[in-house]
Phi, psi and omega in degrees: 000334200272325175310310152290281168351302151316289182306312182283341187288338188268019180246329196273326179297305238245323186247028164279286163356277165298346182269289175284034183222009170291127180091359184260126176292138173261147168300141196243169152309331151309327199276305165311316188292323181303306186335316193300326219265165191282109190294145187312121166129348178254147180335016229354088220260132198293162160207180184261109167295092191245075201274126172326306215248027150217145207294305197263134172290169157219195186266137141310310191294324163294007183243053173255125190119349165217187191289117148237153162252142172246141181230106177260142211192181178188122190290014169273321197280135192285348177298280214313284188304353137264351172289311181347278188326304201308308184297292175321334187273304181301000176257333180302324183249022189229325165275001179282335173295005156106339228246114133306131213242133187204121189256141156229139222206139169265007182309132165258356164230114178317316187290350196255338168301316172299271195349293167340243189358249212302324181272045103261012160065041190263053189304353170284168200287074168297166179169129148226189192249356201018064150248144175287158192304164193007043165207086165096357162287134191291348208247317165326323168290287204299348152288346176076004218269102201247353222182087162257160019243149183220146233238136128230172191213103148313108177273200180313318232230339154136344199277140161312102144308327200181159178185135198208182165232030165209135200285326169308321219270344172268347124006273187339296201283329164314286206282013158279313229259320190359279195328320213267340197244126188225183209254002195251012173301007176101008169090202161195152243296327173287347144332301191278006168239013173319000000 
């Protein structure tokens, strides 16, 4: 009897166990990372866009009035390189729609970060410091950037709308904006330095 008495008081325990953990999302690493990031409403912190392959550098802070995704991200990283196809695709149908595009990249060796770029067809505006990620780069910290590759989505005005380490979710907050974007926002700056 003490024997059934165990197995049951531990049947009854294992599905109290199991009753209070039905319906609960296990956190996935997406979500830890996100957590981390700089949350909507906050600034954007500026910097200079110095992309080899356009004549002139500019300010993140000159593309204001419009939408940018900052994409930090690096061509060693096996994430990052799967996501590309993901990016290419959302700049191909979000910048004729006006939305700016800026790759930030931890890559330290030049010749092999362009080679990227150009055989993926990454036509937006890049930079790096070809410094390694959190050992000596200005933008990682301040940017939260624990995880590439990770996604913000700028508004106008300068401030984080999103941020994310998944492609969807910045997908996602583009096509709420859709309706809002129209192709006469004025093209956008990697065009214009074509």
């Amino acid at each position: 009897m003490t024997i059934f008495r165990r197995i049951s008081a531990m049947a009854v325990a294992m599905l109290c166990l199991n009753s209070c953990v039905v319906g609960a999302e296990p956190a996935t690493d997406t979500d830890k990372y996100d957590s981390q990031l700089l949350q909507p409403g906050a600034m954007a912190t500026d910097f200079t866009i110095a992309d080899p392959a356009r004549p002139e550098p500019i300010k993140l802070s000159s593309l204001r009035g419009h939408y940018v995704v900052l994409e930090f991200w690096a061509s060693w990283c096996p994430d990052c390189r799967k996501t590309t196809p993901d990016v290419v695709a959302l700049y191909k149908e979000y910048a004729p729609l006006g939305v700016e595009f800026v790759g930030v990249s931890f890559d330290t060796d030049s010749a092999a970060w362009r080679r990227y770029v150009e055989a993926n067809g990454m036509e937006w505006l890049q930079y790096s410091e070809l410094k390694k990620w959190k050992a000596g780069t200005t933008l990682d910290s301040p940017y939260r950037v624990n995880w590439i590759p990770t996604f913000y989505l700028v508004d106008p005005e300068g401030r984080i709308a999103a941020g994310s380490v998944d492609t969807d979710k910045i997908k996602a907050a583009l096509e709420a904006l859709k309706p809002t974007l129209t192709a006469a926002t004025g093209g956008n700056a990697a065009e214009a330095g074509k």
